[in-house]
C-alpha positions as CSV (number, residue, x, y, z in Angstrom):
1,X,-5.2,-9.3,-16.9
2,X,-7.4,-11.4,-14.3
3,X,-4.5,-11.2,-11.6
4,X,-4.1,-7.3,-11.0
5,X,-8.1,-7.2,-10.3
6,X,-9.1,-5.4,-7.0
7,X,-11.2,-8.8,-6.5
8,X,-8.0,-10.9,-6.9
9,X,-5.6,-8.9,-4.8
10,X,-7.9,-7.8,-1.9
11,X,-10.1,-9.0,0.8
12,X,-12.3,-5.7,1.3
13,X,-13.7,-6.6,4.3
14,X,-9.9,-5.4,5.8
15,X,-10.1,-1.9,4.7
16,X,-11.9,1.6,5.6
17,X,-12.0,2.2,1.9
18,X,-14.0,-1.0,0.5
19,X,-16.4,2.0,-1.2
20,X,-13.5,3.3,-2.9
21,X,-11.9,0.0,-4.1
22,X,-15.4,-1.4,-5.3
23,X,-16.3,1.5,-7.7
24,X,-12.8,0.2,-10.2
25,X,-11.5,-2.6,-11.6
26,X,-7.8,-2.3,-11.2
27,X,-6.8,-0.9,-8.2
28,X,-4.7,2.2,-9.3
29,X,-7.7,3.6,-10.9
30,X,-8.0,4.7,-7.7
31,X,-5.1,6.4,-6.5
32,X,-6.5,10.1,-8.2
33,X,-9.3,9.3,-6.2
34,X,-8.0,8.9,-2.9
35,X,-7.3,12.1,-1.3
36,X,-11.6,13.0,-2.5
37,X,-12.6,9.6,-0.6
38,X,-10.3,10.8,2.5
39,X,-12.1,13.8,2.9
40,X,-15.6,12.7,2.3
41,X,-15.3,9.6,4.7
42,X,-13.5,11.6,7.2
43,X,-16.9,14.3,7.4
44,X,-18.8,11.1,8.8
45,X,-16.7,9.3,10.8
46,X,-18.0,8.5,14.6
47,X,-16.8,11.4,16.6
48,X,-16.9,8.9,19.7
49,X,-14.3,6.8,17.6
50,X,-12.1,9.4,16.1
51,X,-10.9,12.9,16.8
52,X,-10.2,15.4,14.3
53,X,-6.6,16.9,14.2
54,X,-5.8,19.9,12.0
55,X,-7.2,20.2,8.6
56,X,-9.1,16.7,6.9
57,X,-7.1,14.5,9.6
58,X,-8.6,12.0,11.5
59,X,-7.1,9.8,14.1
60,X,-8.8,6.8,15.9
61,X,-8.8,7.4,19.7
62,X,-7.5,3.8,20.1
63,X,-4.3,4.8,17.4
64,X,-1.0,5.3,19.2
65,X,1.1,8.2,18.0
66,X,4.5,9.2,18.9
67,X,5.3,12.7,18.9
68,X,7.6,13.1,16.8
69,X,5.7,11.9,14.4
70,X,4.3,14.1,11.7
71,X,0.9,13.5,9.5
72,X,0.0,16.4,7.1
73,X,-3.9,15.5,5.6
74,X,-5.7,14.2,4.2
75,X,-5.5,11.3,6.5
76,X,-7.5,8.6,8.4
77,X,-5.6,6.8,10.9
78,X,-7.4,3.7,11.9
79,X,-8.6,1.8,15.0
80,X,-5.3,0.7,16.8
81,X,-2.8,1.8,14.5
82,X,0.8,2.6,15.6
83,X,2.8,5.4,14.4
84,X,5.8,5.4,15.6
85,X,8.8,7.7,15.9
86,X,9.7,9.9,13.2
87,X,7.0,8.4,11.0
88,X,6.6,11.3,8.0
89,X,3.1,10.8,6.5
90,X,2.8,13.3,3.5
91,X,-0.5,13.1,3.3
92,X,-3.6,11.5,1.1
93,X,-3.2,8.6,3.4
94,X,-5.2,5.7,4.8
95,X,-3.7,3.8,7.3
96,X,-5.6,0.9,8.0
97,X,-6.5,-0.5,11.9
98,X,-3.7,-2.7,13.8
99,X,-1.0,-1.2,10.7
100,X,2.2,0.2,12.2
101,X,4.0,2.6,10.3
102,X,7.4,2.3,11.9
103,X,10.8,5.2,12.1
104,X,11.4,7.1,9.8
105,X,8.7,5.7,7.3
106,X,7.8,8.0,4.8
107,X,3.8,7.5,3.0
108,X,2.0,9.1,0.2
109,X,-1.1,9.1,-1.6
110,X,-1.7,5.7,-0.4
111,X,-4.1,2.8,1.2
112,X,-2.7,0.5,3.9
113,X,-5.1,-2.1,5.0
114,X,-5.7,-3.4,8.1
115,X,-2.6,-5.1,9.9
116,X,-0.1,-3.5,7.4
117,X,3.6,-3.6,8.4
118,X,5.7,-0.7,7.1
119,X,7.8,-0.9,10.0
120,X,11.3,0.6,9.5
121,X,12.5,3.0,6.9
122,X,10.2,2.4,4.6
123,X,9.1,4.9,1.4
124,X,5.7,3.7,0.4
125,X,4.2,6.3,-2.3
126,X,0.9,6.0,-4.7
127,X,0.6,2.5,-3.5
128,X,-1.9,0.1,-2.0
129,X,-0.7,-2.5,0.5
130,X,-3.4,-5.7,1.3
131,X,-4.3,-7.4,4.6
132,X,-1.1,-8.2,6.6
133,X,1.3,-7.2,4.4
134,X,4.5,-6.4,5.2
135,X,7.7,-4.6,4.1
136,X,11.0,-5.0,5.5
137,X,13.2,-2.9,6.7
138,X,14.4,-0.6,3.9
139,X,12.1,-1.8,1.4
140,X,10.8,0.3,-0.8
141,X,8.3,1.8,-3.7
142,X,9.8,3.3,-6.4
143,X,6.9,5.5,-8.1
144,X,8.8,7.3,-10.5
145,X,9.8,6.3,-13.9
146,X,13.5,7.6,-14.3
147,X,12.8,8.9,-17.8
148,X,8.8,10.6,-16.5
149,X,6.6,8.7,-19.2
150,X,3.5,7.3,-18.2
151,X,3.7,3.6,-16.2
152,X,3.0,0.6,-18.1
153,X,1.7,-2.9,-15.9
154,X,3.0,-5.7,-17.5
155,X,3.0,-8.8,-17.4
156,X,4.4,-11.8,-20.1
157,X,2.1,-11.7,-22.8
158,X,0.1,-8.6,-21.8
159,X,-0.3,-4.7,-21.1
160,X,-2.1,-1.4,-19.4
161,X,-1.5,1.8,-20.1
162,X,-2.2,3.5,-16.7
163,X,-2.4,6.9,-17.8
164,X,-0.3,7.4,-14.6
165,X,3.1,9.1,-14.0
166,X,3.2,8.3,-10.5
167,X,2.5,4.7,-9.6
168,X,4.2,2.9,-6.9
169,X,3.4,-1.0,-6.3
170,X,0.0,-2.8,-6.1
171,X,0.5,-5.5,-3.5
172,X,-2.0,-8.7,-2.7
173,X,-2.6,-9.8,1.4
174,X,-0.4,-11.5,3.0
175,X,2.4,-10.5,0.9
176,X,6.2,-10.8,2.6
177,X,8.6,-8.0,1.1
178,X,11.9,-9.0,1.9
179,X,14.9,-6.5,3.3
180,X,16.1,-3.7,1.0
181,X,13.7,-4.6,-2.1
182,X,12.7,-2.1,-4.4
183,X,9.4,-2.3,-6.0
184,X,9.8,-0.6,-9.4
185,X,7.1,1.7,-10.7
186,X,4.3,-0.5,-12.1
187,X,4.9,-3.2,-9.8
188,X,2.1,-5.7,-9.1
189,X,2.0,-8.4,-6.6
190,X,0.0,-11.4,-6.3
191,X,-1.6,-12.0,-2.6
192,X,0.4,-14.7,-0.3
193,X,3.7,-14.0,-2.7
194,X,6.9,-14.0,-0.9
195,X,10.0,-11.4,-2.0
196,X,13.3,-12.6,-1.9
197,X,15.3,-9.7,0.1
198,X,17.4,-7.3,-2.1
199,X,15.3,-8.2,-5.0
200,X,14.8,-5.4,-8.2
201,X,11.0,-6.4,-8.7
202,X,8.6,-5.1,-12.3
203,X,5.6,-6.5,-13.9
204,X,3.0,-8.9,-12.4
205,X,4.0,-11.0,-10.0
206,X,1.8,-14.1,-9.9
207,X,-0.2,-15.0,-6.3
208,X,1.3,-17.5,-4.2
209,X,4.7,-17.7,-5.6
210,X,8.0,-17.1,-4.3
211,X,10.4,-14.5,-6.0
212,X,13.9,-15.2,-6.1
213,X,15.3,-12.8,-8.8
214,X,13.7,-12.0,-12.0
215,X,14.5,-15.0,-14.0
216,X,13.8,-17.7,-11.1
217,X,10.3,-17.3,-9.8
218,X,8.9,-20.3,-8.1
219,X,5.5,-21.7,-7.0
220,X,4.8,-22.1,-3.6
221,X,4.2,-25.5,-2.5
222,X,0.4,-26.6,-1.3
223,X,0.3,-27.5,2.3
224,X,-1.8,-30.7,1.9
């Protein structure tokens, strides 16, 4: 399933946690992996870059925080990140440099790149969001089968067992999440893919394509 490779979704230039993402082939091999990687990177970050706050939390100097804002570790914060109020990170959390993690925005056990837009009541949990990709407001990852067996990634004529119960969405750069869309558990997003708002999305969603509902997903059209 050549789409759902880290190589395919990612640019790894864009995130703090290139190491990580390198060492698997799909990308939620890594989620187990995440909060290990948060602590070990965290031990040798610049201390003239970042400041360490609490137990395995790290926040970049440059990062705005508002105070009502809570971040339980592990965590990384990047380079000049915005948290802003009533943000609830639950911890095992990479937020990438330039990301903004907006009201009332709830993350877990996840990887936001760099430039990341979770801006306004968003739930993002055991997910990975690429460069400049954005959710809108109310959109959300469901990571949670509602019968607890093990998450599948599918696609039309293919399937991985994941060995996962939680799993949240996979999503490409430069992805556009429309309004009130939930992601269902599983979910895998091709990079520069557009989400219609209040869309029910599942399976493999191919790169560059627009989708409408599940029965009507289009192409985007080349620019030349």
């Amino acid at each position: 399933m050549d789409e759902c490779r880290i190589s395919n979704l990612y640019d790894l230039n864009e995130t703090i946690a290139k190491v990580l993402l390198q060492s698997e082939q799909y990308p939620w091999e890594v989620l187990p992996k995440i909060s290990g990687f948060i602590i070990e990177l965290g031990n040798k970050l610049s201390e003239d870059e970042y400041e360490k706050k609490g137990e395995n939390i790290w926040i970049a100097k440059t990062a705005k925080i508002a105070p009502t804002a809570y971040i339980n570790g592990p965590a990384i914060i990047g380079k000049n990140a915005e948290i802003r109020h009533c943000a609830f990170i639950r911890g095992n959390a990479i937020v990438g440099e330039e990301a903004v993690v907006g009201n009332s925005t709830e993350l877990k056990n996840v990887i936001l790149f760099n430039k990341v837009q979770v801006p306004h009541y968003n739930y993002v949990g055991d997910s990975i969001l690429g460069y400049k990709s954005h959710m809108g407001a109310g959109s959300i990852t469901s990571n949670v089968k509602s019968d607890k067996t093990l998450v599948i990634v599918k696609n039309k004529k293919e399937k991985i067992e994941t060995g996962l119960k939680k799993f949240g969405a996979m999503i490409g750069d430069n992805v556009e999440v429309g309004c009130g869309s939930v992601l269902n558990p599983g979910t895998v997003i091709g990079k520069n893919t557009n989400i219609y708002p209040l869309s029910s999305v599942r399976g493999v969603i191919k790169q560059s394509s627009i989708y409408k509902n599940q029965n009507e997903i289009i192409e985007k059209m080349s620019k030349h």
